[in-house]
N, C-alpha and C positions, 0 to 999 in steps of 0.2 A: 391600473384600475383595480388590482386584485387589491394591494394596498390601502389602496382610498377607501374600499368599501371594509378590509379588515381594521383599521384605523376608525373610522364609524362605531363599530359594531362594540370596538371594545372598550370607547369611549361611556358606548351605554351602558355595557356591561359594568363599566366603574361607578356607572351614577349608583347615586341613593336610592333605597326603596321610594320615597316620596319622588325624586325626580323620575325615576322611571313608571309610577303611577302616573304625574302629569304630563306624562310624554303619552302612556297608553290612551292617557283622558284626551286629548286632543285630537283623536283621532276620529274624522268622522263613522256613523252609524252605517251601514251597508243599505242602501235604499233606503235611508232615512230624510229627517225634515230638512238637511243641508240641501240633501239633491233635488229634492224635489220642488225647494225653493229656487234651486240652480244655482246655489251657492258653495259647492265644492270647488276645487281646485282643476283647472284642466287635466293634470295627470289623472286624477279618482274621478272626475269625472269619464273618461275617456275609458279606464278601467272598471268601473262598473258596467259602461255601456256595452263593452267587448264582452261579460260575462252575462250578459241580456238583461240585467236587472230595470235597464231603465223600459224594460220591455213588461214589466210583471203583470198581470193580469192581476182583477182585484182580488182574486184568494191568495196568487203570491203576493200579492201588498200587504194583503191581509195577515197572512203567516208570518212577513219580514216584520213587518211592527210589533206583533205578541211578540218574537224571539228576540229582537230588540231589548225589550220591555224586559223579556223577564231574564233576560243575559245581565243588563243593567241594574238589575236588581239582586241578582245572586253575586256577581261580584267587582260592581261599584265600577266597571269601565267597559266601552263597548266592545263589543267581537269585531278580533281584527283577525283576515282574511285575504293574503295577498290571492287575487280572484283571476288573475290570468290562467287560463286554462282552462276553467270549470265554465258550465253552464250553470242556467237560473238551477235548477237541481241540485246540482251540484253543489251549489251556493248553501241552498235550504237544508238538505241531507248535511252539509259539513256544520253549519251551523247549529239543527238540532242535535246533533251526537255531542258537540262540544259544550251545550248551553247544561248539558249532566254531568262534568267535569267539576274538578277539585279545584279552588281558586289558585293554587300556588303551583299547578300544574297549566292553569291559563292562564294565568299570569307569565309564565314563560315561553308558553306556545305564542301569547298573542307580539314579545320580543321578536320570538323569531321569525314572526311574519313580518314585521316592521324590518327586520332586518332583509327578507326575500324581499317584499315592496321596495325596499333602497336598491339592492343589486339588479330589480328589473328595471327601474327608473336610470340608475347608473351604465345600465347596459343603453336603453335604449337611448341616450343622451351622446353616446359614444358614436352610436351605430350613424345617428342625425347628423351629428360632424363629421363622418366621413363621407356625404355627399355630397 
């Protein structure tokens, strides 16, 4: 498993700048129009719901979509956030701290969450089959 998920990782690490923009671009918004449409994927959706978001109250809605907004605007891909473990908080605190970062600094932060989101996904897939 350690393989499968370093095999991954370095895969992406080889992509191109542009392939690994369209990788970061595909990634749904954190309580955005996907979910709330119900149009995430089981896993993010299950994953958000665990970090309370599908819980937000309308100022947290209200706060996810300005930082949304203006994350997606300062550097052209959304904020990715492997969210197991945090609360709605936690969510909103890691989000505005990072939404004043340097693009070529989240540009690689938001890699390495896509990379955590794979090893908890890879974990929990393991964990399933062995029951």
């Amino acid at each position: 498993m350690e393989a499968l998920h370093a095999t991954m990782v370095a895969v992406v690490d080889r992509a191109s700048e542009a392939e690994k923009l369209a990788l970061l671009r595909a990634h749904p918004e954190l309580a955005g129009k996907a979910a709330i449409r119900g149009e995430l994927t089981a896993d993010s959706t299950s994953e958000q719901s665990g970090a309370g978001l599908s819980q937000c109250s309308a100022a947290e809605y209200a706060q996810l979509t300005e930082l949304n907004a203006r994350y997606n605007a300062r550097f052209g891909f959304p904020f990715i956030l492997a969210v197991k473990g945090y609360d709605r908080a936690g969510v909103i605190n890691e989000f505005a701290r990072r939404v004043t970062s340097e693009r070529d600094a989240e540009f690689a932060e938001c890699q390495r969450q896509i990379g955590r989101i794979t090893r908890l996904r890879l974990d929990a897939l393991i964990d399933e089959g062995k029951r």
